[in-house]
C-alpha positions in Angstrom: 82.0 -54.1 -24.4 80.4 -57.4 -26.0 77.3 -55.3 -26.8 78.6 -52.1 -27.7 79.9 -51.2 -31.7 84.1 -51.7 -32.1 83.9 -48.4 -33.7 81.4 -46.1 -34.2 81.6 -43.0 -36.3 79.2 -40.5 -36.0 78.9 -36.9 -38.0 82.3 -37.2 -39.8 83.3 -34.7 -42.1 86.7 -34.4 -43.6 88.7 -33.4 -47.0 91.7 -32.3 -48.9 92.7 -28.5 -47.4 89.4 -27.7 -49.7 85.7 -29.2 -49.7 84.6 -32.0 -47.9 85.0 -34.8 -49.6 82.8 -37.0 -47.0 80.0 -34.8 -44.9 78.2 -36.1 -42.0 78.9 -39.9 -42.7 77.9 -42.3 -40.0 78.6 -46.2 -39.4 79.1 -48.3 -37.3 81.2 -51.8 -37.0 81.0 -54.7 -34.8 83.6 -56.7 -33.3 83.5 -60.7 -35.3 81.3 -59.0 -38.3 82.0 -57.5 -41.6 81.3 -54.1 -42.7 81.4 -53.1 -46.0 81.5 -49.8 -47.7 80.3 -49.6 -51.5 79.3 -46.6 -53.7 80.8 -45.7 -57.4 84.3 -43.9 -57.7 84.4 -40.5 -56.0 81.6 -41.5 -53.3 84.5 -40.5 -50.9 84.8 -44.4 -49.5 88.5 -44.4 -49.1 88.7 -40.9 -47.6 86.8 -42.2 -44.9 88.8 -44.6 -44.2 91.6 -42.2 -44.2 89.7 -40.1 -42.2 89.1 -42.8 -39.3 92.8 -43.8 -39.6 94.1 -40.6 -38.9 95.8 -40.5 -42.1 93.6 -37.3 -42.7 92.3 -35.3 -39.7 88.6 -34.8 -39.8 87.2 -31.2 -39.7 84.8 -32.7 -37.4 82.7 -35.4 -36.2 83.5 -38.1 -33.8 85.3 -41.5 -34.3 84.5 -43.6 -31.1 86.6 -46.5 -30.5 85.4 -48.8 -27.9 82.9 -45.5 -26.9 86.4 -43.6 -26.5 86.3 -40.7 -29.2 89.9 -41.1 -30.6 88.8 -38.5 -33.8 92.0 -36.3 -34.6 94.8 -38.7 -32.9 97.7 -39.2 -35.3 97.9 -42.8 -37.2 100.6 -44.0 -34.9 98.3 -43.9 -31.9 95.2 -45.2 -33.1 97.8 -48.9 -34.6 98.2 -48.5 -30.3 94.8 -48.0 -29.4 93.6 -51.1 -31.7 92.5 -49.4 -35.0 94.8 -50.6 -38.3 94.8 -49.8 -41.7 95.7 -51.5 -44.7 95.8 -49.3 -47.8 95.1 -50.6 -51.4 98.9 -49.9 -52.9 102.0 -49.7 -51.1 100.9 -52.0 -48.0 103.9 -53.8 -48.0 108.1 -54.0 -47.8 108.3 -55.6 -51.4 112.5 -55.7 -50.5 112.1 -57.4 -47.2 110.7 -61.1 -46.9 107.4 -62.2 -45.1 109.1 -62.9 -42.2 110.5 -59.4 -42.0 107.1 -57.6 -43.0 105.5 -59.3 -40.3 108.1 -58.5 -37.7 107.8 -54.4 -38.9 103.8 -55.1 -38.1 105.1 -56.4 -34.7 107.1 -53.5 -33.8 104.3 -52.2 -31.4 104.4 -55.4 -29.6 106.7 -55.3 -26.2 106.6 -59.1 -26.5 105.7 -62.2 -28.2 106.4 -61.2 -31.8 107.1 -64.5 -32.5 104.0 -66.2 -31.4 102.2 -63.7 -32.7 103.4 -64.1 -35.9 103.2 -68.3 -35.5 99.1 -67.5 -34.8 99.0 -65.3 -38.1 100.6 -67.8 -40.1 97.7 -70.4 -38.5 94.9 -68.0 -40.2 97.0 -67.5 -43.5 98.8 -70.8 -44.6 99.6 -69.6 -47.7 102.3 -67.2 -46.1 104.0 -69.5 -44.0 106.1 -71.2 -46.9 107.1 -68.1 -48.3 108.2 -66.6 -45.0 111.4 -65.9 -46.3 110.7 -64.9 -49.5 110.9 -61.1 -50.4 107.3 -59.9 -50.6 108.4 -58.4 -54.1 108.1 -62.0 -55.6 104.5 -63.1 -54.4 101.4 -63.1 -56.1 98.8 -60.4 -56.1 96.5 -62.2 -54.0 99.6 -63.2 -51.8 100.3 -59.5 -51.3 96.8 -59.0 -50.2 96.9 -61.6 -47.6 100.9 -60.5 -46.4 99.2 -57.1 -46.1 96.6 -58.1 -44.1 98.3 -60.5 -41.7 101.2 -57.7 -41.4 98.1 -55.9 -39.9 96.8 -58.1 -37.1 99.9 -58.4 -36.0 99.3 -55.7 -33.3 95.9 -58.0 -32.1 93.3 -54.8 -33.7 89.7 -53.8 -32.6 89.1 -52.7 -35.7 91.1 -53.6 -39.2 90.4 -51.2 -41.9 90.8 -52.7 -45.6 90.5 -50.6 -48.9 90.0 -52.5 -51.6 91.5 -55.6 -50.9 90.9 -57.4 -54.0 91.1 -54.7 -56.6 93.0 -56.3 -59.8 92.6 -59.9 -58.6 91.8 -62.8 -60.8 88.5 -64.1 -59.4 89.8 -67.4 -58.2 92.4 -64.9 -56.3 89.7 -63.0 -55.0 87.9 -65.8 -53.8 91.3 -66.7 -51.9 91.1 -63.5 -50.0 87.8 -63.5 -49.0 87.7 -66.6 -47.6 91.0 -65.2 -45.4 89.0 -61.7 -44.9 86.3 -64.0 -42.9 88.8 -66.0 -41.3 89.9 -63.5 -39.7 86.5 -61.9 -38.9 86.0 -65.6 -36.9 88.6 -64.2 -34.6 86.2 -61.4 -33.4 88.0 -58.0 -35.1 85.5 -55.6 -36.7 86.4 -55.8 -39.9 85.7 -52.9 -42.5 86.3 -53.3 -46.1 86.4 -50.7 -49.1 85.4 -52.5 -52.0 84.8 -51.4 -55.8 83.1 -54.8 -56.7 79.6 -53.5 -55.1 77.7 -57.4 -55.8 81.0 -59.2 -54.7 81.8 -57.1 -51.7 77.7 -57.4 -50.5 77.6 -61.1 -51.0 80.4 -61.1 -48.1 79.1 -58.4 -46.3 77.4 -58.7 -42.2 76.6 -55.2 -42.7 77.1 -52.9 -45.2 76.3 -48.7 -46.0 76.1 -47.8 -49.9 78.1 -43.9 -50.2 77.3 -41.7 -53.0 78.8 -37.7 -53.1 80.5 -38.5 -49.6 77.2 -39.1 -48.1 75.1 -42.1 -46.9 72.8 -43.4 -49.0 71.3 -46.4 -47.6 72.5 -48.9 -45.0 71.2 -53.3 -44.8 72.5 -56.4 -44.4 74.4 -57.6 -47.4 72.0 -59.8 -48.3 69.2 -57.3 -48.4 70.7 -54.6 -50.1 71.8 -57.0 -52.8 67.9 -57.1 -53.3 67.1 -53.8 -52.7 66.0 -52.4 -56.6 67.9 -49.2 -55.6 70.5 -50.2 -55.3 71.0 -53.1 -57.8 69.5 -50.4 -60.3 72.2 -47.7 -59.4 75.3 -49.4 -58.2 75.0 -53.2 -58.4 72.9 -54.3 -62.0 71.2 -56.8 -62.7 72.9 -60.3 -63.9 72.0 -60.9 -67.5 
């Protein structure tokens, strides 16, 4: 469906066996684009995520994947289906080596784990010398980029990433980034949580700006880092 969204959520509300956290959130993301989500702490970004991932079952709404509503299924069924998520902490087997994390990411695959794993290595260089190092003993930005290669190695629609570079240096984060839109060359929707609101933007194809688990306002990057709203709420101005 070349013309069609990846994923498209529409009216999602979900929470914590209490409140909503997120009410009537909509978005959409496109297959070869990035899609950000920004807001300050509490806007209910990462439950969303959650929410779409089936890590949390929405009270209602609809979660369209490939125009298929897939809202409700368990986590382990949506990684089939073709949607992945890549939390912010405990995203990978710090005793098990790269190699070994990548084969677990694999373990959907009937076949070619191996090739598979050769192609991730092609879009993250970095992990192919340390394939048999324990993912305990890499960097930060390393883990980041384990994570999200551990991810793609079911071939996603749609790879969901919260706060990927979250307590990197900035010459880590840069690193990432530039992997995050290597891999958005490849054509997966990708959809990234981010706590750096002018950072996360400036990389953004698309982006919505959350506040009280609501949308707020939705642009391209590029114009919502202009937008005065925005910079004077969320973003600031540089001095």
């Amino acid at each position: 469906m070349p013309d069609a969204p990846a994923l498209a959520v529409h009216g999602l509300t979900a929470g914590y066996f209490g409140p909503p956290i997120i009410e009537d959130v909509e978005f959409h993301a496109d297959p070869g684009k990035i899609t950000a989500l920004v807001g300050p702490n509490g806007a209910g970004k990462s439950t969303l995520l959650r929410a779409v991932a089936g890590v949390i079952r929405p009270d209602r709404g609809q979660v369209l994947l490939g125009g298929v509503d897939v809202a409700g299924a368990p986590p382990e069924a949506l990684v089939r289906m073709g949607i992945v998520y890549i939390p912010q902490v405990a995203n990978v087997f710090p005793g098990l080596t790269v190699l070994e994390n990548l084969e677990m990411g694999g373990y959907v695959r009937a076949r070619g784990v191996r090739r598979r794993i050769a192609e991730v290595c092609g879009l993250f260089p970095a992990l192919h010398a340390a394939l048999h190092r324990p993912a305990g003993t890499l960097s930060g930005g390393e883990r980041s980029m384990l994570a999200i290669a551990r991810g793609l190695m079911v071939d996603p629609w749609v790879l969901l990433l919260d706060e990927p570079i979250t307590g990197l240096s900035p010459l880590l984060q840069a690193a990432v980034w530039e992997r995050i839109e290597a891999v958005r060359e490849t054509g997966v929707a990708v959809v990234v949580v981010g706590q750096n609101t002018r950072g996360t933007l400036a990389h953004a194809d698309w982006a919505y700006v959350m506040a009280l688990g609501r949308n707020r306002v939705e642009g391209t990057g590029a114009d919502l880092l202009q937008n005065e709203t925005v910079i004077d709420l969320y973003v600031g101005h540089l001095s």
